[in-house]
N, C-alpha and C positions, 0 to 999 in steps of 0.2 A: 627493564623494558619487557614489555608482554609479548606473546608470540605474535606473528602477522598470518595475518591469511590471505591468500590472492583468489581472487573471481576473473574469469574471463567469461563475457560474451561477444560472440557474432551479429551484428546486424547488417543484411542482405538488401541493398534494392536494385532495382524492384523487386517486389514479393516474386516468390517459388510461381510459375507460372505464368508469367507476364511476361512478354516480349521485349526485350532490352532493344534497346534502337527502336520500337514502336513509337505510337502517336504519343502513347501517355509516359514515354519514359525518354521524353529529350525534355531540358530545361530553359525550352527557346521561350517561355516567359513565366509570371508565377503562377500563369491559369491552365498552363500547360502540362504539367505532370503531375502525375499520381505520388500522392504519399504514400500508400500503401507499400511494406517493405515486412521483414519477418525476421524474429529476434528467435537467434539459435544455439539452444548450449545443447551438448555431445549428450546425448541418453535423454533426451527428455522432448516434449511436444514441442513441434512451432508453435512462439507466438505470435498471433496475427498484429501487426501494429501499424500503426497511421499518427497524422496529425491528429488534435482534436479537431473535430466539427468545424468549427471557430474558423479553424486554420485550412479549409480545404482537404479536411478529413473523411476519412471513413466512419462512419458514426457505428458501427461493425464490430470493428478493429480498436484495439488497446491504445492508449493515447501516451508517452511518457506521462501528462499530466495525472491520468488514470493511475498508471502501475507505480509512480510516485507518493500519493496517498496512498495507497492498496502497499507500499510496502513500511511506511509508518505503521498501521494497522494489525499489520502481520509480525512486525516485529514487538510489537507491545502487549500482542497478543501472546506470542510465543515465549517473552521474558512473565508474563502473570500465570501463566500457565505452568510451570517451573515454578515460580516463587510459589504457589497454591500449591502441588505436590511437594513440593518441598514443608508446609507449615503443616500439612496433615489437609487443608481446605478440597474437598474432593468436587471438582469441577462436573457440570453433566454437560450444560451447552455454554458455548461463548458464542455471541455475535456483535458487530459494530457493523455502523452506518457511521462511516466517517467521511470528512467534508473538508476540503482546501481550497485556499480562495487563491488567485494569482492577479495582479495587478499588470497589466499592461502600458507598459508609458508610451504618449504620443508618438515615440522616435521607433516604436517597436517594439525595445527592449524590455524584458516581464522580469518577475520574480516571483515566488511567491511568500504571502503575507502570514497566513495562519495554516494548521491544520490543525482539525478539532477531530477527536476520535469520542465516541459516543457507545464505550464497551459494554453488553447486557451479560450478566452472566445467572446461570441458572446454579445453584450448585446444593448436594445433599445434605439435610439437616446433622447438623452437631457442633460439636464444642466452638469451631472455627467458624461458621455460618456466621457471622454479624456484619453487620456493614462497617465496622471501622476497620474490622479485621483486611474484608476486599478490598476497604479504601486504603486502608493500606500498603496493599500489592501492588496496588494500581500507582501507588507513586514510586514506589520502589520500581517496578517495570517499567514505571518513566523514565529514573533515572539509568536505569542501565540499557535502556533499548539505544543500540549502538546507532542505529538512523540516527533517533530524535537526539542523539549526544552530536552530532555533524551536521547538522543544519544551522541556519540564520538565523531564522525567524523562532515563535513561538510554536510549540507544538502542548497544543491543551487536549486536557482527558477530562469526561465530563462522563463518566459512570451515571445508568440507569440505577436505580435503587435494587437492590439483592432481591433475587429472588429462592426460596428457597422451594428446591422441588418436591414435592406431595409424595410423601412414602408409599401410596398405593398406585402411584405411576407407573 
């Protein structure tokens, strides 16, 4: 058996600054109070958080829905990133624009269906530079990215085609 590792975080409502017993923070119906609330771990920024939009959100503030893709992304980023340091592939930039859908059933109850990550990576000409090589990584990073190994659904990587960056950059 592998080692474990524990996470705690704090989430506070109402957010830091809002009056508790106020107008927007009693739950006398569902039009009635603020989502807004603030996700707190020890050394590090609040995060501002809310429902999504959708749901009588702060359009502001981070949604689970949000920080739920954003950590597919971050974790699949951070496993290709590694696996390219590791093959010699010398990364300059990564970015994704990644995308999940979530279904909502008549009774309420949601889930979500897909997350598609859409990774661009810029990286320095050499031996490792080719696209089989990133496509590569890119499925190996899938399969180790501890999110996408714990979820339900599909989680697809849909790589931009390699770019290699111009040695007079």
């Amino acid at each position: 058996m592998g080692a474990h590792h524990g996470y705690s975080v704090a989430v506070r409502w109402p957010a830091a600054g809002v009056q508790s017993g106020g107008p927007d923070t009693v739950t006398s119906s569902y039009t009635a109070y603020t989502r807004d609330h603030d996700v707190v771990l020890p050394g590090r920024p609040v995060l501002p958080g809310s429902a999504d939009p959708q749901f009588r959100g702060d359009p502001e503030r981070f949604s689970p829905e949000d920080l739920f893709v954003a950590s597919l992304s971050q974790c699949h980023m951070l496993w290709f990133l590694h696996l390219a340091a590791e093959s010699g592939l010398e990364v300059r930039e990564y970015s994704d624009d990644a995308t999940g859908t979530m279904r909502v059933e008549a009774r309420g109850e949601g889930q979500f269906t897909d997350v598609t990550l859409h990774p661009r990576v810029v990286v320095e000409s050499g031996e490792q530079a080719t696209d089989e090589h990133v496509a590569n990584l890119h499925h190996r990073a899938h399969a180790l990215c501890f999110l996408a190994r714990s979820v339900n659904f599909r989680v697809l990587v849909e790589p931009a085609p390699l770019h290699v960056a111009d040695a007079a950059a």
